[in-house]
N, CA, C and O atoms as a printed pandas DataFrame, in Angstrom:
     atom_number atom_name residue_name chain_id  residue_number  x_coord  y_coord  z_coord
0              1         N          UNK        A               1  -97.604   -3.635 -157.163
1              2        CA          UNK        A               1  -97.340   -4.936 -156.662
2              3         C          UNK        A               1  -96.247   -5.540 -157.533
3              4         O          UNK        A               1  -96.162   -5.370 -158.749
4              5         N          UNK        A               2  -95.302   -6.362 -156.677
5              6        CA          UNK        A               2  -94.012   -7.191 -157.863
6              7         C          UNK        A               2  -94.584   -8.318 -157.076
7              8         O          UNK        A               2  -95.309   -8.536 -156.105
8              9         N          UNK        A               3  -93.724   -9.062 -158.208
9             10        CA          UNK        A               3  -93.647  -10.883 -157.893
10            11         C          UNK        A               3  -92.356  -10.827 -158.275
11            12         O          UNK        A               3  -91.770  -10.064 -159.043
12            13         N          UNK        A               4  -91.809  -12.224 -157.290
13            14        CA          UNK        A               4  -90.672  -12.900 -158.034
14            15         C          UNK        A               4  -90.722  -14.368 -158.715
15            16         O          UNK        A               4  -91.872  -14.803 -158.756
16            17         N          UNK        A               5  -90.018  -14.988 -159.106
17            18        CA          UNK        A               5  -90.433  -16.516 -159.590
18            19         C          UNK        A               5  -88.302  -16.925 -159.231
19            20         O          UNK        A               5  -87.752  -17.676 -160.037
20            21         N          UNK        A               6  -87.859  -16.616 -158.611
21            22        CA          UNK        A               6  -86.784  -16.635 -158.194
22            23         C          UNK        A               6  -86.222  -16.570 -156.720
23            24         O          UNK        A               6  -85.137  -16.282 -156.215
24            25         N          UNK        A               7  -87.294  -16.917 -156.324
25            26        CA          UNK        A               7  -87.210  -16.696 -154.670
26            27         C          UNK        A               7  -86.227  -15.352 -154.244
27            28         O          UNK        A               7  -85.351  -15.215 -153.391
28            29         N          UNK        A               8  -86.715  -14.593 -155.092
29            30        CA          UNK        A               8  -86.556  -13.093 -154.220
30            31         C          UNK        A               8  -85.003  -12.369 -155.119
31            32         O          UNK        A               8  -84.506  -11.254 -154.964
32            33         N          UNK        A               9  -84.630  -13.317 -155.897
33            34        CA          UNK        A               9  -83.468  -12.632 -156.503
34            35         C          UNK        A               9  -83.646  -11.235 -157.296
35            36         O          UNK        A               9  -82.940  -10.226 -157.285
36            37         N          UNK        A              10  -84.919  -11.552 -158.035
37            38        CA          UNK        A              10  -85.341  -10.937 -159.136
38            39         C          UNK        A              10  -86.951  -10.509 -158.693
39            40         O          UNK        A              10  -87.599  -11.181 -157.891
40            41         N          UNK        A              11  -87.610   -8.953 -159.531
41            42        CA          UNK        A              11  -88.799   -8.657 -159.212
42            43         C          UNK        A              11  -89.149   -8.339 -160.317
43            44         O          UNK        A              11  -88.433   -7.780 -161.147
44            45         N          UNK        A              12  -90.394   -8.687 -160.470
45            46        CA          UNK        A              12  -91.430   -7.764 -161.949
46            47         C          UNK        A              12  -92.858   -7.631 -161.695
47            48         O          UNK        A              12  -93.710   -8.409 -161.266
48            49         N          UNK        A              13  -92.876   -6.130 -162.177
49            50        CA          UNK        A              13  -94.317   -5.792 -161.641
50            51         C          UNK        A              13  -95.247   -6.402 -162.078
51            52         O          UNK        A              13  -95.119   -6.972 -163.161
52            53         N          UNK        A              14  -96.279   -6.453 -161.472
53            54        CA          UNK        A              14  -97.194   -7.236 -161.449
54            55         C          UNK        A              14  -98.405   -6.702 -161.061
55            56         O          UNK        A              14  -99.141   -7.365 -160.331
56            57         N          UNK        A              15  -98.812   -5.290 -161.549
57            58        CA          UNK        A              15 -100.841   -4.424 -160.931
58            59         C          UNK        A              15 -101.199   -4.529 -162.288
59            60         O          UNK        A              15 -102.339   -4.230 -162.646
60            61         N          UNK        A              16 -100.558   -4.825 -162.882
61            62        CA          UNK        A              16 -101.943   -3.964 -164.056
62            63         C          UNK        A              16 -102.981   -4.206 -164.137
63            64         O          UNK        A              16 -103.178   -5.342 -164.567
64            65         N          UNK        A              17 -103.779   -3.679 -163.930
65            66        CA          UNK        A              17 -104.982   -4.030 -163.636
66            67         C          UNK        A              17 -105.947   -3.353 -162.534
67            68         O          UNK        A              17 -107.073   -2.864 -162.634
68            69         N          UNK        A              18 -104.769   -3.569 -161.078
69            70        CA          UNK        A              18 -105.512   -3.453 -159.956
70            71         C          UNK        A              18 -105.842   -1.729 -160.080
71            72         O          UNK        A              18 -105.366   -0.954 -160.910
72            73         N          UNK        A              19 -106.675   -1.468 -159.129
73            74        CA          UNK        A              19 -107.720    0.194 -159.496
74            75         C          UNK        A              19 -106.480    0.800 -158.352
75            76         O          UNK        A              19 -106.176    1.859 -158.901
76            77         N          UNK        A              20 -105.735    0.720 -157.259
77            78        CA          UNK        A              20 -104.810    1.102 -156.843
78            79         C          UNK        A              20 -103.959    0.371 -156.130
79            80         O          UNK        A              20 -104.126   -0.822 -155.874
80            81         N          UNK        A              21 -102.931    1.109 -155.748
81            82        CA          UNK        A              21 -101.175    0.170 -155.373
82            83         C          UNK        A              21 -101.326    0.007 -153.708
83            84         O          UNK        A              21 -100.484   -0.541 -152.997
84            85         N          UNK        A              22 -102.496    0.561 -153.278
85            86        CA          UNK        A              22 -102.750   -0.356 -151.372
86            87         C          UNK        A              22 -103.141   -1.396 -151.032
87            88         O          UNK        A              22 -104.183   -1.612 -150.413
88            89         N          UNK        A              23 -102.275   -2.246 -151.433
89            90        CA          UNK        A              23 -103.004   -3.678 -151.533
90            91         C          UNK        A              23 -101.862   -4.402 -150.242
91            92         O          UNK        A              23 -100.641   -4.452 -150.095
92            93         N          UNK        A              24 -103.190   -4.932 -149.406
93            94        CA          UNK        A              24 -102.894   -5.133 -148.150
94            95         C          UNK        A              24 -103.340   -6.843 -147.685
95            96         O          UNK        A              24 -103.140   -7.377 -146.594
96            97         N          UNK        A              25 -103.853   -7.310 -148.648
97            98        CA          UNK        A              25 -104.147   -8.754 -148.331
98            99         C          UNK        A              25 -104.465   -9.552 -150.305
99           100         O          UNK        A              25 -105.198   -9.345 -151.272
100          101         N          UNK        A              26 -103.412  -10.422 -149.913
101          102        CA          UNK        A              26 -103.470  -11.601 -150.783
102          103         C          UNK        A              26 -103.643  -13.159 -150.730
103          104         O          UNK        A              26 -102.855  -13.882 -150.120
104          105         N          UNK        A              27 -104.959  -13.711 -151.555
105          106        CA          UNK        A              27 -105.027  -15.316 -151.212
106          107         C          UNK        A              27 -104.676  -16.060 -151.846
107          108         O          UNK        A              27 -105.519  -15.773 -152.696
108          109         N          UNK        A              28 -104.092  -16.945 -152.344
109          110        CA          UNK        A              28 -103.571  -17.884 -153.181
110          111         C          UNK        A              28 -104.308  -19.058 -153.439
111          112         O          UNK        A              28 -104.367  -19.842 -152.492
112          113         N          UNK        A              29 -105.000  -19.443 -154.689
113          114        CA          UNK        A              29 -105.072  -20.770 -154.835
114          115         C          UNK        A              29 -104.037  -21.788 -154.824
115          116         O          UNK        A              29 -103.095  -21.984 -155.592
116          117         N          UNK        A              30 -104.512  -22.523 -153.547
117          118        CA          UNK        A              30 -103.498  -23.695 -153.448
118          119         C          UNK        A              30 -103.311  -24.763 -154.548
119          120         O          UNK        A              30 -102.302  -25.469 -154.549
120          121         N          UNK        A              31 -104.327  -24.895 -155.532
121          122        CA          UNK        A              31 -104.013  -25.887 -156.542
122          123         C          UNK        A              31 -103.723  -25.138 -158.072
123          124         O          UNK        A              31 -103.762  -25.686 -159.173
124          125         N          UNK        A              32 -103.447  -23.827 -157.785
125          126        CA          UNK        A              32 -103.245  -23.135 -158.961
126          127         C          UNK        A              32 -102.385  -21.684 -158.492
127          128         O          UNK        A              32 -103.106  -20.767 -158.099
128          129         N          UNK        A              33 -100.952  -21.450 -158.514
129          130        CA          UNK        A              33 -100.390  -20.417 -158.284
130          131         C          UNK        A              33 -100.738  -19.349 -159.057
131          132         O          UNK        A              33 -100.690  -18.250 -158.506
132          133         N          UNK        A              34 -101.149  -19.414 -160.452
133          134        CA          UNK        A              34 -101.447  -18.506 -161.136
134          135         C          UNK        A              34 -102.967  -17.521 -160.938
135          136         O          UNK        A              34 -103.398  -16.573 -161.595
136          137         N          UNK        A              35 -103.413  -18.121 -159.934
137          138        CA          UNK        A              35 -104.787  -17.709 -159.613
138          139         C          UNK        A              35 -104.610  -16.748 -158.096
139          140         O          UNK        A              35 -103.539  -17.013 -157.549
140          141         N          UNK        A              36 -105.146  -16.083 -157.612
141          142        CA          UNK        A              36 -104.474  -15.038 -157.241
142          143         C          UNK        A              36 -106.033  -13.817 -156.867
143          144         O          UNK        A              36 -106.762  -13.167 -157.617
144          145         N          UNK        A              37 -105.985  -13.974 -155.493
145          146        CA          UNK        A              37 -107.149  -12.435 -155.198
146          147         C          UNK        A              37 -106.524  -11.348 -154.306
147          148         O          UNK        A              37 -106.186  -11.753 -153.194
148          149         N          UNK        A              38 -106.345  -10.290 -154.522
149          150        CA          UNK        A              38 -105.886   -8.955 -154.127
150          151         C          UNK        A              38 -107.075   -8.291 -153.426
151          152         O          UNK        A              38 -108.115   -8.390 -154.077
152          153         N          UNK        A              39 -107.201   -7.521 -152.053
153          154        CA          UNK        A              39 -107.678   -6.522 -152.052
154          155         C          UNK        A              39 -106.920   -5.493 -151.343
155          156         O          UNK        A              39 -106.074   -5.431 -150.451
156          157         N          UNK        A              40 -107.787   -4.458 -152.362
157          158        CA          UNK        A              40 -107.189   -2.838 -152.240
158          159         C          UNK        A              40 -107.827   -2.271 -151.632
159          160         O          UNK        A              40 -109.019   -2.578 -151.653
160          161         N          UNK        A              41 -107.434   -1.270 -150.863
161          162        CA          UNK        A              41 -107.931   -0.187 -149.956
162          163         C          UNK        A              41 -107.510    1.294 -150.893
163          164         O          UNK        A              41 -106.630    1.504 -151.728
164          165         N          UNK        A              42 -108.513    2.096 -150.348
165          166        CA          UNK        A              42 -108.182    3.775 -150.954
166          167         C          UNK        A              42 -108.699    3.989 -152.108
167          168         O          UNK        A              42 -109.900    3.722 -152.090
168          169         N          UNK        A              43 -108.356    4.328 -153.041
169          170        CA          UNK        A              43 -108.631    4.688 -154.636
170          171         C          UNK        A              43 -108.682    3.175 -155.421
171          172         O          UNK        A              43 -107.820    2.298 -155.359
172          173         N          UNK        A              44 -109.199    3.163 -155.727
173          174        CA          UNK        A              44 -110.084    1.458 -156.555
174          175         C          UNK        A              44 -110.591    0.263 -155.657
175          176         O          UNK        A              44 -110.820   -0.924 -155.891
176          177         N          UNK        A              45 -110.680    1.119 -154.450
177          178        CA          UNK        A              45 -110.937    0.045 -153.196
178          179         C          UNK        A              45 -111.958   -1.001 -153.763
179          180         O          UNK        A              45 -112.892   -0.760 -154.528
180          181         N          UNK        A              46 -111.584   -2.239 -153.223
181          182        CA          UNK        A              46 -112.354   -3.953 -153.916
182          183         C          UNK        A              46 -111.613   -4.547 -153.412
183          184         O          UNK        A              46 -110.626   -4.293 -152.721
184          185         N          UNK        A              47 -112.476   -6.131 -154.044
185          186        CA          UNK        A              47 -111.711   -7.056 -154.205
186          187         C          UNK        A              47 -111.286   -7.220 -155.913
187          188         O          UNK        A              47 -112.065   -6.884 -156.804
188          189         N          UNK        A              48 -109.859   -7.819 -156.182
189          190        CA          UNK        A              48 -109.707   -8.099 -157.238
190          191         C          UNK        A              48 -108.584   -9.796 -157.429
191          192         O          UNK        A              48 -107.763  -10.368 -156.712
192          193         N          UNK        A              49 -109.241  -10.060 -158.930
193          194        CA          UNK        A              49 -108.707  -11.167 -159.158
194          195         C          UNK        A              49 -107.858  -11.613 -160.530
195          196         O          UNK        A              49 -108.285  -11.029 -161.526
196          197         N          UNK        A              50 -106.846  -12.442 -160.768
197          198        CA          UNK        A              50 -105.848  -12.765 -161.982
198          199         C          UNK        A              50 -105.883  -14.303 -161.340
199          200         O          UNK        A              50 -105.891  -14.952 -160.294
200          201         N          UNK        A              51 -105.906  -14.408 -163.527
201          202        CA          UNK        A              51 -106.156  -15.999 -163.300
202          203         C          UNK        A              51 -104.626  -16.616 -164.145
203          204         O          UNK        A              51 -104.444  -17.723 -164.651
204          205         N          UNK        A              52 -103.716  -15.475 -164.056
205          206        CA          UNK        A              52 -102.402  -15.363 -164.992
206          207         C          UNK        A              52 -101.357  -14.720 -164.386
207          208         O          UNK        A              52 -100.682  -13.893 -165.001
208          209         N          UNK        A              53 -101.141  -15.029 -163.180
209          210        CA          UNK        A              53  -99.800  -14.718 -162.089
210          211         C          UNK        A              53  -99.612  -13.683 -161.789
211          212         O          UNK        A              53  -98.538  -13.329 -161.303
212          213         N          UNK        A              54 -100.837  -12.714 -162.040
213          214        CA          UNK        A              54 -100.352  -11.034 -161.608
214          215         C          UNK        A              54 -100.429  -10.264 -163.184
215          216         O          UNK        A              54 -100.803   -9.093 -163.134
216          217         N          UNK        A              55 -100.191  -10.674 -164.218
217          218        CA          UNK        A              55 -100.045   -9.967 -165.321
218          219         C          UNK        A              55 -100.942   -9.441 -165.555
219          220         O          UNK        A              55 -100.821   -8.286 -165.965
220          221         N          UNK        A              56 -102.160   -9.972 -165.424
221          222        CA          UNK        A              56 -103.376   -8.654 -165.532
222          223         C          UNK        A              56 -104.881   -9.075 -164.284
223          224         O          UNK        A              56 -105.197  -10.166 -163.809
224          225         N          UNK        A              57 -105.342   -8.070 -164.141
225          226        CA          UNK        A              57 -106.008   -7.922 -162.818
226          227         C          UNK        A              57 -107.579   -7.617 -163.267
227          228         O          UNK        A              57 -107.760   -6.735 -164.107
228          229         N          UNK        A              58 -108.442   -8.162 -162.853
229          230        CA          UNK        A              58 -109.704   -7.894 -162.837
230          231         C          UNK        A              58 -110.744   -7.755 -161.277
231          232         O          UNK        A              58 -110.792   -8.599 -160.382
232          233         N          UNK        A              59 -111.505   -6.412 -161.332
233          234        CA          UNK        A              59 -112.371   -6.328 -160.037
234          235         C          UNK        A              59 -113.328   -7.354 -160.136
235          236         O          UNK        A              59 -113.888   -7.846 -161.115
236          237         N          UNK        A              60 -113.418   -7.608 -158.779
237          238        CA          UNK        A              60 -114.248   -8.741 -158.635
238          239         C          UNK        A              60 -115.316   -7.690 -158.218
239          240         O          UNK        A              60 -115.108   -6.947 -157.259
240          241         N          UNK        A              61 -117.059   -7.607 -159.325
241          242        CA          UNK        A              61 -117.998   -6.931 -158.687
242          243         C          UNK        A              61 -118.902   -7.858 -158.129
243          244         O          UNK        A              61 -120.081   -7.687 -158.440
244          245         N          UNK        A              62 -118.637   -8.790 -157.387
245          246        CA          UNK        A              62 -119.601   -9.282 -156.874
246          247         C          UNK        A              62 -119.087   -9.283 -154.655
247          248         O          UNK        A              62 -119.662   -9.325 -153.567
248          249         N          UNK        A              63 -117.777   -9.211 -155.195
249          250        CA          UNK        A              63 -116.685   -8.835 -153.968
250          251         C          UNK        A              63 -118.013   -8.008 -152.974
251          252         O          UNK        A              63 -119.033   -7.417 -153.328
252          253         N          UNK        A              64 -117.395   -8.318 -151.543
253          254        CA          UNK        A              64 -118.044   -7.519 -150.568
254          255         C          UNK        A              64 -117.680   -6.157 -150.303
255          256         O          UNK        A              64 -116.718   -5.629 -150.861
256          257         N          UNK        A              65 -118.694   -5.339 -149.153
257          258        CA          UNK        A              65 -118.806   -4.257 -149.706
258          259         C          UNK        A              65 -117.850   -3.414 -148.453
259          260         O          UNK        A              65 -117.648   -3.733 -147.282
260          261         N          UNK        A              66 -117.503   -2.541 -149.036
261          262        CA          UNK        A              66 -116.598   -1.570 -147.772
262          263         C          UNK        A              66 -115.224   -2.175 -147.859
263          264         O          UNK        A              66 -114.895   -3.087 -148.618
264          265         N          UNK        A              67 -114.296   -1.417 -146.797
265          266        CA          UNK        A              67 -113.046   -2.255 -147.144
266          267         C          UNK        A              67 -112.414   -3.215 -146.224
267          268         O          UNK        A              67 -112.228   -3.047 -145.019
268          269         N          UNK        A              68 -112.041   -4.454 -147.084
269          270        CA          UNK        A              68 -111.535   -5.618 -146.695
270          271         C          UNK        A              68 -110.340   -5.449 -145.807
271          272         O          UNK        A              68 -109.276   -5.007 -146.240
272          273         N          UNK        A              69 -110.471   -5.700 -144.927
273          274        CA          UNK        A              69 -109.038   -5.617 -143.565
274          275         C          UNK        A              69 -108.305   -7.159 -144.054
275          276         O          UNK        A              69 -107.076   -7.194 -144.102
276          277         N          UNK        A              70 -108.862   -8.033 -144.301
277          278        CA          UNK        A              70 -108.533   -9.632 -144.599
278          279         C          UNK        A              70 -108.778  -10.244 -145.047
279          280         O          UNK        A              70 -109.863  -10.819 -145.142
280          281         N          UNK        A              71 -107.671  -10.393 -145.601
281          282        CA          UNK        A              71 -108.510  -11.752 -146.954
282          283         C          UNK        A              71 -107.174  -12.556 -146.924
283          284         O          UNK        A              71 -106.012  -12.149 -146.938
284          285         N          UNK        A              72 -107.852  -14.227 -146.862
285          286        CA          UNK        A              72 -107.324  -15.265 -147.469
286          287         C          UNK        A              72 -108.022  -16.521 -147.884
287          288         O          UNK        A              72 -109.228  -16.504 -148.129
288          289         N          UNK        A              73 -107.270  -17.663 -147.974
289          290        CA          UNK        A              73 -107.661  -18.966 -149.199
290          291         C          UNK        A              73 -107.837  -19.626 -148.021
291          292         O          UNK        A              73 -107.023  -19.386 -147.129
292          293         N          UNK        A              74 -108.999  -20.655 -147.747
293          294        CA          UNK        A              74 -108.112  -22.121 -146.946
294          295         C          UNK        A              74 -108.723  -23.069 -148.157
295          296         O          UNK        A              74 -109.459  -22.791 -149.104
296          297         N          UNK        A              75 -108.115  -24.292 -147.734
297          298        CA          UNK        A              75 -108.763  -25.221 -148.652
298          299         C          UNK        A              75 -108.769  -26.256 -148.041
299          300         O          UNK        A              75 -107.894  -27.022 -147.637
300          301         N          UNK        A              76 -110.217  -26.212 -147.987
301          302        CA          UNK        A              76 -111.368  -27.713 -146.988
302          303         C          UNK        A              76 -111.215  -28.639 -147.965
303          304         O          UNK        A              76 -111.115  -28.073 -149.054
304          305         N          UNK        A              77 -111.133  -30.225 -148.074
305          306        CA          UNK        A              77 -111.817  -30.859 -149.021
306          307         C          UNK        A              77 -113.179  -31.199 -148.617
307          308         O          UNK        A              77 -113.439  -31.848 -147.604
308          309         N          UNK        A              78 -114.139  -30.689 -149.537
309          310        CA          UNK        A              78 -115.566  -30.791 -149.353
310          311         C          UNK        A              78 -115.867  -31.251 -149.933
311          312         O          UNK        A              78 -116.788  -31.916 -149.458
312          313         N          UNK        A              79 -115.647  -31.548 -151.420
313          314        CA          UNK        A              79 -116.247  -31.859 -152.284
314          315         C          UNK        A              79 -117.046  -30.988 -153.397
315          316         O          UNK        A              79 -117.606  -31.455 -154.389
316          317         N          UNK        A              80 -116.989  -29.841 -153.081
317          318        CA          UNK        A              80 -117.819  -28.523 -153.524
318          319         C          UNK        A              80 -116.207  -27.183 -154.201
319          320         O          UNK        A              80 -116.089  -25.963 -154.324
320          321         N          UNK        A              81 -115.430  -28.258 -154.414
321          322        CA          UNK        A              81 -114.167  -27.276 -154.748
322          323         C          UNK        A              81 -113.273  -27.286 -153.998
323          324         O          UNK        A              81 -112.115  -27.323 -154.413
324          325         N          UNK        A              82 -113.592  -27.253 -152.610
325          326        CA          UNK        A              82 -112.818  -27.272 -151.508
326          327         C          UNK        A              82 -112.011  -26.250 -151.320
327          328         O          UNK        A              82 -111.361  -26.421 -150.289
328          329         N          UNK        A              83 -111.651  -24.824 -152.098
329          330        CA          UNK        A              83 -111.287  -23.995 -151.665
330          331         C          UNK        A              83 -112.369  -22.405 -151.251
331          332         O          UNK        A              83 -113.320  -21.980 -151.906
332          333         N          UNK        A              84 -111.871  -21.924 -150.173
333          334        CA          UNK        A              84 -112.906  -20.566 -150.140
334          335         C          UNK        A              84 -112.258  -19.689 -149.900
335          336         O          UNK        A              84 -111.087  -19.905 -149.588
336          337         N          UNK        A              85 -112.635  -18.688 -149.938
337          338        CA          UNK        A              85 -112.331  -17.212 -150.005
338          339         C          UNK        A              85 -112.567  -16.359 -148.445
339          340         O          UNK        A              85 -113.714  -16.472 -148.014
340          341         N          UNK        A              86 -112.059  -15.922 -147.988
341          342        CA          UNK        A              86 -112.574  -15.517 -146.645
342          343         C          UNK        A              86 -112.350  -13.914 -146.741
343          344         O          UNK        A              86 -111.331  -13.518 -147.308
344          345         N          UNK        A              87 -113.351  -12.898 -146.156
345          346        CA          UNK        A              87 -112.968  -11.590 -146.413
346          347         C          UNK        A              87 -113.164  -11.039 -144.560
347          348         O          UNK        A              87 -114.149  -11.418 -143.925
348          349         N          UNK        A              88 -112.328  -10.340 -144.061
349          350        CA          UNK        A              88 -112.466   -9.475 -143.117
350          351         C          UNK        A              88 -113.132   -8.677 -143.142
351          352         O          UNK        A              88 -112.333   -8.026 -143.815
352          353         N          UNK        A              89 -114.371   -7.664 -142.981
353          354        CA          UNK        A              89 -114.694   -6.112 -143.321
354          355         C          UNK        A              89 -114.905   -5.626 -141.810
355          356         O          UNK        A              89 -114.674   -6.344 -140.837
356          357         N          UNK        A              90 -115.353   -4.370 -141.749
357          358        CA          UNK        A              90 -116.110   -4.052 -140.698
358          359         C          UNK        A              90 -117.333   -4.133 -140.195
359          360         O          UNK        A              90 -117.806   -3.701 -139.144
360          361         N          UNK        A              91 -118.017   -5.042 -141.511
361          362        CA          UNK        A              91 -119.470   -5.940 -141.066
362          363         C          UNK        A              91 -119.502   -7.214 -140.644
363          364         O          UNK        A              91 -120.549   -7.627 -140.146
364          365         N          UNK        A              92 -118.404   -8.047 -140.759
365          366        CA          UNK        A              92 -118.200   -9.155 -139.991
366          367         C          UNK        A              92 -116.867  -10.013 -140.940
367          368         O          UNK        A              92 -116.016   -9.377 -141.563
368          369         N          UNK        A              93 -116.907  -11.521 -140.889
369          370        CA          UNK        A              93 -116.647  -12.184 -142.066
370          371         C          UNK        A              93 -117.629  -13.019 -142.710
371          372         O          UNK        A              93 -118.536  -13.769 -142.348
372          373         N          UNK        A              94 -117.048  -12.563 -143.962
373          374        CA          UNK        A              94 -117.670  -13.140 -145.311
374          375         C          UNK        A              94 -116.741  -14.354 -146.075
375          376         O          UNK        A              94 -115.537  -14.185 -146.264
376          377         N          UNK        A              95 -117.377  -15.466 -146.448
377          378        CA          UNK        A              95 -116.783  -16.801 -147.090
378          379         C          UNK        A              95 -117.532  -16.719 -148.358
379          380         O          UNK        A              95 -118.680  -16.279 -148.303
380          381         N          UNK        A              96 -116.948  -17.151 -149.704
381          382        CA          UNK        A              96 -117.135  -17.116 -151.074
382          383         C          UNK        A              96 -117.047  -18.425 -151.326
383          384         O          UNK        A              96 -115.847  -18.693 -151.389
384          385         N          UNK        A              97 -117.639  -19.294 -151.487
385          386        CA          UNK        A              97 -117.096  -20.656 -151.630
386          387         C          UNK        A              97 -116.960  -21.056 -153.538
387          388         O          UNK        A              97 -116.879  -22.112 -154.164
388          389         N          UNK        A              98 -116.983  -19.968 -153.833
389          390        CA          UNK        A              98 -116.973  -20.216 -155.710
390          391         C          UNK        A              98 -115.465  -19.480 -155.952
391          392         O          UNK        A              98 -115.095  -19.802 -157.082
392          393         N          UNK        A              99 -114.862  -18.955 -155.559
393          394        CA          UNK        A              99 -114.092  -17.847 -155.644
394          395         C          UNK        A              99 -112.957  -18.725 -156.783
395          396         O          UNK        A              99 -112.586  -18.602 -157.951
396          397         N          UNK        A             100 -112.783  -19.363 -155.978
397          398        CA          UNK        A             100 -111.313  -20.231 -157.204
398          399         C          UNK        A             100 -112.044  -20.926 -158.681
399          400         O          UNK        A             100 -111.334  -21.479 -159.521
């Protein structure tokens, strides 16, 4: 995975961490760019998360199970954080409401 911070001029990698490079859905905390959930398919298949712009990556083991077709952020104001986590699988969808 790269990032830019240059709107695309410039790239720097950015997995370390993640268990492999098929990473097919990313969510963004809207009140924190540096916060950040990845999931991977294939070899380290999960969900994973960085709370430091990509520079280093941690599995989320509490993440759902099998592999994630979709994942993203919305952010409700609820009062309870207001952001959630939404996962695609082939058992249905799953919402995380602690995730950020």
């Amino acid at each position: 995975m790269f990032k830019t911070q240059d709107g695309g001029r410039s790239w720097a990698e950015a997995s370390t961490g993640l268990g492999g490079l098929d990473v097919h859905g990313l969510a963004l905390d809207p009140n924190d760019p540096r916060k950040l959930h990845a999931a991977v398919r294939g070899q380290g298949e999960g969900v994973y998360r960085t709370t430091d712009g990509g520079a280093g990556w941690v599995r989320v083991d509490d993440g759902p199970a099998g592999e994630v077709k979709v994942l993203t952020s919305v952010n409700i104001p609820t009062g309870m954080g207001g952001t959630f986590l939404y996962a695609g699988t082939a058992e249905g969808l799953l919402r995380s409401p602690d995730c950020f």
